[in-house]
N, C-alpha and C positions, 0 to 999 in steps of 0.2 A: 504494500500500500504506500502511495506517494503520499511523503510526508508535507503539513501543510506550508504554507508560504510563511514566513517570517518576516513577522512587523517590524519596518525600519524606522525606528528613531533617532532624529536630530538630535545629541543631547546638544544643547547650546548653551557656554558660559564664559566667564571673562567678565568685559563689557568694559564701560567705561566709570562705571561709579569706585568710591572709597570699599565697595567688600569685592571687590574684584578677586584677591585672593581666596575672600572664604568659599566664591562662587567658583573655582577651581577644584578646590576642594570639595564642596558639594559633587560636582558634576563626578568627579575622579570616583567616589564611592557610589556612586548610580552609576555609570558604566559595569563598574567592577560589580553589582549586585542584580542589574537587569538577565534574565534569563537567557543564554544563548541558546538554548533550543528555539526559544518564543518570539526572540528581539534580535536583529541582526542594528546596532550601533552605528550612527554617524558622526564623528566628534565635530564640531563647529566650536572652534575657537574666536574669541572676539579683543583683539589688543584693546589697552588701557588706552586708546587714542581714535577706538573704534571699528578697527579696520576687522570684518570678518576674514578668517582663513582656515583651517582644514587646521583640526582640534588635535589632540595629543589622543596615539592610538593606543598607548600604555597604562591605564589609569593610577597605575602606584607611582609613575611620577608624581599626578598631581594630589599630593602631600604637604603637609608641614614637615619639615625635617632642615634637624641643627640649627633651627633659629629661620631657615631661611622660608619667604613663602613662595606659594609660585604663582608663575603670570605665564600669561599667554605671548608670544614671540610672534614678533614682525620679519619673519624669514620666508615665510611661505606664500602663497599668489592670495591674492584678495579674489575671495569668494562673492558670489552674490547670489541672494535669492530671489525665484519669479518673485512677481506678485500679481501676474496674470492668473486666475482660480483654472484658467483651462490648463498651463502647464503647473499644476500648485504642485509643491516640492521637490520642483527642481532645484537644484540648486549648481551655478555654474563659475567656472573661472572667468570672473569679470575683465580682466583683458582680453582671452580666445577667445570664448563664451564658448569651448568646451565641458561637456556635462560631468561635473565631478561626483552627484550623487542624488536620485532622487528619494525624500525620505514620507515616510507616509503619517508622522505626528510628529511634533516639536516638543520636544521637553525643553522649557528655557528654565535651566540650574542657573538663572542670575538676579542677585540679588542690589535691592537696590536702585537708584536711580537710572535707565534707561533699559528697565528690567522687571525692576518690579513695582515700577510704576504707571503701568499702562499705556508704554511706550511701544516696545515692544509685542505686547499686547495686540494694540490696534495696528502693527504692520502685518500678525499672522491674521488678524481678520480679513484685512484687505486680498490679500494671499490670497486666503480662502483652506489655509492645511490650518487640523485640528491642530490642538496644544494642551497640554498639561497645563493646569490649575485656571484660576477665574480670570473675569475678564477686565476691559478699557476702566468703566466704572470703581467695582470693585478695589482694582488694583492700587488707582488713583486713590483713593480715598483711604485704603488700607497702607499706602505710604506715609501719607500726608496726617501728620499725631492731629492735626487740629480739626480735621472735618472728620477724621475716623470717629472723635469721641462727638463730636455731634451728631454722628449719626448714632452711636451707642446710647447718646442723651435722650435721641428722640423717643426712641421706642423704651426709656425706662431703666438702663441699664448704671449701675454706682460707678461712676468711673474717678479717676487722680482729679482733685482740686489744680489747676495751672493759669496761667497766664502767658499769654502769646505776645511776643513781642516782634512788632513788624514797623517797621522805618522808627526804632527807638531802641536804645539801648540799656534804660535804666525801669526798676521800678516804682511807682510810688510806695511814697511811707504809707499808704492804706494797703497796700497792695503785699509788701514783705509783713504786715500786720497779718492777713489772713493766710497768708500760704507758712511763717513761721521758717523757722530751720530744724535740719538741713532742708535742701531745694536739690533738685538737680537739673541742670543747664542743658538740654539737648537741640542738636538741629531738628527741625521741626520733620523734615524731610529727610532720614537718615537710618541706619540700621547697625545691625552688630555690636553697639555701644560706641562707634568712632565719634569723636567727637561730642562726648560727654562727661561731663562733671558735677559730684558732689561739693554742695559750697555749703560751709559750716559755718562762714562767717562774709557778715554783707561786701565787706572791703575785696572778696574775694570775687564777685561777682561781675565786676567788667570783663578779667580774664576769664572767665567760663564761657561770660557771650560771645567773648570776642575768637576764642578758639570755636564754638559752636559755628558763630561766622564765617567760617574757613570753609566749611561744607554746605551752608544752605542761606538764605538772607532772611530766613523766619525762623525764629528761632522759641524754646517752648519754655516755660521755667516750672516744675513739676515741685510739688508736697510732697516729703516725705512721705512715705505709707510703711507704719508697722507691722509688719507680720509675716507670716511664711510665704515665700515666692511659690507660684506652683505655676506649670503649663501644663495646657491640655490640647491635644492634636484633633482638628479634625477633617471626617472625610466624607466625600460624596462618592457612591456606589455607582458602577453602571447605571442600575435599576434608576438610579434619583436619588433610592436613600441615603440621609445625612446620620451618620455616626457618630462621637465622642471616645478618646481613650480615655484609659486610667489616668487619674492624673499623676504629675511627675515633679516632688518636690524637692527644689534644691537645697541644697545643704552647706552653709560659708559662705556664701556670699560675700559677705564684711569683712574675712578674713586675709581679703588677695591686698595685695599691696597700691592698689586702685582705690579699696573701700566699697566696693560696690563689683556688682556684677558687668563687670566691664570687659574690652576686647581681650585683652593680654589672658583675663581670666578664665572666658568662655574657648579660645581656642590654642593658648598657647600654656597654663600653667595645670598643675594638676590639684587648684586647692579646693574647687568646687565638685561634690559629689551631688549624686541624686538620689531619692528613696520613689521608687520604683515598684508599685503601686504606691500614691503617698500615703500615710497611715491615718486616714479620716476615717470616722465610720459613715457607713451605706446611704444617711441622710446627705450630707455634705458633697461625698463623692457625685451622688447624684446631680445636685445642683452646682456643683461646679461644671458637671456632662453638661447639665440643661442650659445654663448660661452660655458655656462656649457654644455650643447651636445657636442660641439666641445672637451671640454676637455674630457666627459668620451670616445669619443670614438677614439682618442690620445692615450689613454690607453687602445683599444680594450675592454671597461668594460663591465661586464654583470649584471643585475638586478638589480642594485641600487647604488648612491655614492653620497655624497655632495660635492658640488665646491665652495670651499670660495673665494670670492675676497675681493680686495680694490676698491671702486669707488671714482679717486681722481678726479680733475682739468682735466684733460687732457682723462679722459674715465677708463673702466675699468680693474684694474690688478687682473691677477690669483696668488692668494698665494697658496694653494695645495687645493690636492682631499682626500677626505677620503671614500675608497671602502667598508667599514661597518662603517657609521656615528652610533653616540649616540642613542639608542633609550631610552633615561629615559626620566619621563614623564616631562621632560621641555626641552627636547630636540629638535633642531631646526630642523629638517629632518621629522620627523612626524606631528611639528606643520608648518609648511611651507606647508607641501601636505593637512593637515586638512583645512586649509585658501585658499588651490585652489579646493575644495570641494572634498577632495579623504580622509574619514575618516581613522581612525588610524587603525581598524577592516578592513577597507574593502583592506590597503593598505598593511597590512600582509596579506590578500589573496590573492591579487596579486602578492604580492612575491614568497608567495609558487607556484603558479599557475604557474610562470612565469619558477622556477626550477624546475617545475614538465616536464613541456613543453619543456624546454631545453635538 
């Protein structure tokens, strides 16, 4: 019996935003965990300057290793994709326009600014080739800290007390009155913690904005919120239906040399661990499930997103959503669904399954 045809997937990562590394690293562990019986791979590399090229065929390259991270190289022909829907995923050498690879769904493993913010997005719509996770809207809004919580506000959901600062750099004395200290200083538009800071003290807060400025011109200034950090993964089913993991509670936080759960921490040190199913009982657990539903679909989301909260005193707060989470391999999104028994292999197939469906 002829065996069936194998679905070919673009993974595409790189790009041009500030997680350009971790989005190598993401892609590096989804190539390495996609089924080869099921998935024949197309790697789509994207330079830190934009240029698409023909991705790294190896995926243990793309690793953290000895401090160094990795990027995508400007050595190879600039790739280009149709975006006629008649030839959709083609994808050719933009000087020959020989055909380097046609692929039948996009995985975009990038995170970030021209990736995961509905940029990208709306070039595979135009296209017309499915893709892995939500879409233009979603995306946007799930980048963007300041309309993601008003859209979480609208429909009812507790979110971080803040303040958005846009063509200004200071707060008022009412204003450090109600949010109190610490604060934390984030680009409004930003991910992986780059470009973020705890400020314990007000004198310290020009330099917080002014590094957050470095990355975006809006900038957010966050209340502290006491209590246990927990994320919760979730997913859309071929069928439609919308799922919830276990949730997955971090442990040290505070303890990295950042003070917070920051980049060095999340990808480069070993001081943060996880409790895996977190140790809530059955009421709790639930309604942190039920929340994070409520939030991806607040955002109209499709195929997949993580929902971080705080669980303090009083119940639980939504700090944000992230419409393409981490996938490296200590990443809390694939290990959260591997702990509610949905492996890593079989939850990339259901992603593509779910875009293909879509």
């Amino acid at each position: 019996m002829e065996k069936p045809q194998r679905i070919r997937v673009g993974v595409v990562y790189g790009g041009r935003s500030s997680e350009h590394s971790v989005s190598c690293v993401s892609a590096g562990a989804i190539m390495d965990h996609l089924d080869p019986e099921a998935f024949d791979v197309v790697a789509i590399g994207i330079t830190p300057e934009g240029k698409w090229t023909a991705g790294e065929s190896d995926p243990s390259v793309l690793v953290f290793r000895d401090g160094q991270l990795p990027t995508v190289g400007d050595e190879g022909p600039e790739l280009a994709l149709s975006l006629n829907p008649a030839t959709r995923g083609q994808i050719r050498n933009a000087e020959t326009g020989e055909l380097h690879a046609t692929v039948d769904v996009i995985f975009p493993a990038l995170h970030g600014l021209f990736g995961e913010d509905g940029t990208i997005q709306g070039l595979l719509e135009m296209a017309g080739i499915p893709y892995v996770g939500t879409g233009v809207l979603s995306s946007a809004c799930g980048m963007d800290k300041e309309y993601m919580r008003k859209l979480m506000a609208a429909v009812g959901l507790p979110i971080t007390p803040e303040v958005i600062l846009r063509d200004r750099t200071e707060l008022t004395t009412e204003e450090k009155a109600n949010l109190g200290l610490p604060v934390f200083v984030k680009p409004a538009r930003g991910g992986s913690s780059i470009g973020v800071s705890k400020v314990t003290d007000w004198a310290d807060l020009p330099a917080a904005v002014a590094l957050a400025l470095e990355f975006d011109n809006k900038v957010i200034v966050e209340a502290e919120i006491v209590g246990e950090e927990v994320e919760v993964g979730v997913l859309e089913r071929p069928d439609g239906s919308v799922v919830a993991s276990v949730p997955a509670m971090l442990n040290g936080t505070g303890d990295s040399v950042e003070g917070f759960y920051g980049f060095e921490t999340k990808y480069l040190d070993d001081v943060v661990t996880a409790t895996i199913p977190a140790p809530f009982d059955e009421d709790m657990t639930t309604a942190l499930q039920s929340m994070a539903i409520d939030t991806f679909q607040a955002l109209n989301c499709e195929g997949l997103a993580r929902v971080d909260f705080f669980v303090t005193d009083q119940g639980p707060v939504v700090n944000e959503i992230n419409t393409m989470p981490g996938f490296t391999p200590i990443s809390m999104y694939p290990q959260a669904f591997a702990a509610s028994g949905l492996a890593y292999e079989d939850l990339l197939r259901t992603l593509v399954e779910e875009a293909l469906a879509r």
